[in-house]
One Martini backbone bead per residue (centre of mass of N, CA, C, O) as a GRO file, in nm:
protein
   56
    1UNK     BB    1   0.508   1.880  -1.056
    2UNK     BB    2   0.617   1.626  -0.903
    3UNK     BB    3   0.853   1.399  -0.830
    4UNK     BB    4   0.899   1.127  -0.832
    5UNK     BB    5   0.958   0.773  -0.734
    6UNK     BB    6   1.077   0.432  -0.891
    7UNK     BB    7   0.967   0.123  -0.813
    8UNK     BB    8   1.002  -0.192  -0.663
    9UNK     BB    9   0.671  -0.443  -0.621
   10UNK     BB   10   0.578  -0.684  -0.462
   11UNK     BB   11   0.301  -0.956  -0.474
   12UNK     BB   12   0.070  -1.082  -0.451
   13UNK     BB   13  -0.205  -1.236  -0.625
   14UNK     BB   14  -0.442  -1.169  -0.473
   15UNK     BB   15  -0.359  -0.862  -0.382
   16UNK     BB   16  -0.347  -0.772  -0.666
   17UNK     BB   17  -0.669  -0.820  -0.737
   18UNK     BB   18  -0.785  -0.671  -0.503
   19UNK     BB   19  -0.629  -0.381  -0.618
   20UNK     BB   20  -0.780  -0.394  -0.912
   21UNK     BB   21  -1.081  -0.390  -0.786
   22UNK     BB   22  -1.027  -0.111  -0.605
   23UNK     BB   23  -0.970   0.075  -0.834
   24UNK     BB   24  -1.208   0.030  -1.042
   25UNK     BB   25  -1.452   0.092  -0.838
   26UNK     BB   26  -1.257   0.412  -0.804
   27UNK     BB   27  -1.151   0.517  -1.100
   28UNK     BB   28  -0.817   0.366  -1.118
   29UNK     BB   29  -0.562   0.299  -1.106
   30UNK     BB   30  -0.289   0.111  -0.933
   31UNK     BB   31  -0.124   0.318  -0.867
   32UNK     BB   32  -0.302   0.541  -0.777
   33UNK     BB   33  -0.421   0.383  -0.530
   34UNK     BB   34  -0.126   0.357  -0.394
   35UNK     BB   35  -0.076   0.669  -0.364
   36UNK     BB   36  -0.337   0.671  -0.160
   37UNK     BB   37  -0.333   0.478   0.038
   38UNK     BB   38  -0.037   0.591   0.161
   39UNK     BB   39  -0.131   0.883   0.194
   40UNK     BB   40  -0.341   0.804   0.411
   41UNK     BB   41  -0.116   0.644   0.602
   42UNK     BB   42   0.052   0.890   0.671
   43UNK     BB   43  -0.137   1.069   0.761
   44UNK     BB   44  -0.291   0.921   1.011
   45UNK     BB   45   0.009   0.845   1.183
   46UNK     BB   46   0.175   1.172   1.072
   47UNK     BB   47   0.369   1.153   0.842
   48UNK     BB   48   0.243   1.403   0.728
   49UNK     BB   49   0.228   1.660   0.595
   50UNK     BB   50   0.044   1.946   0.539
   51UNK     BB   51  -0.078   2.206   0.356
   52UNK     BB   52  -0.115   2.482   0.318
   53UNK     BB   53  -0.254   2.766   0.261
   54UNK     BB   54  -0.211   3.063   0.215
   55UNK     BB   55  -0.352   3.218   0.417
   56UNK     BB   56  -0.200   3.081   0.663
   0.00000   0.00000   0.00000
C-alpha cells in the first residue's frame, strides 16, 4: 500500500456533520469519503494520472 501523508484540515461544523452524513450512508469512514470526494475531483479535473493495467 502507499504511504499516506497526514494532515490538519479545519471545517465548518455544518460542513462536517453533512460529510459525517454522507459517509455514513455510503458505509464510509470520514476520512475514507474525503480521499474519495478528492481522488474523484482529481480525475474529473484531468489533474491525476490513472494506472495503467498491466495488459496495456
Amino acid at each position: 500500500m502507499a504511504k499516506k501523508k497526514s494532515f490538519v484540515l479545519r471545517l465548518d461544523p455544518d460542513d462536517y456533520a453533512a460529510l459525517e452524513r454522507w459517509a455514513a450512508d455510503e458505509f464510509r469512514s470520514i476520512n475514507g469519503q474525503l480521499e474519495w470526494v478528492i481522488d474523484k475531483a482529481l480525475k474529473d479535473a484531468g489533474r491525476k494520472k490513472t494506472k495503467k493495467s498491466k495488459d496495456e
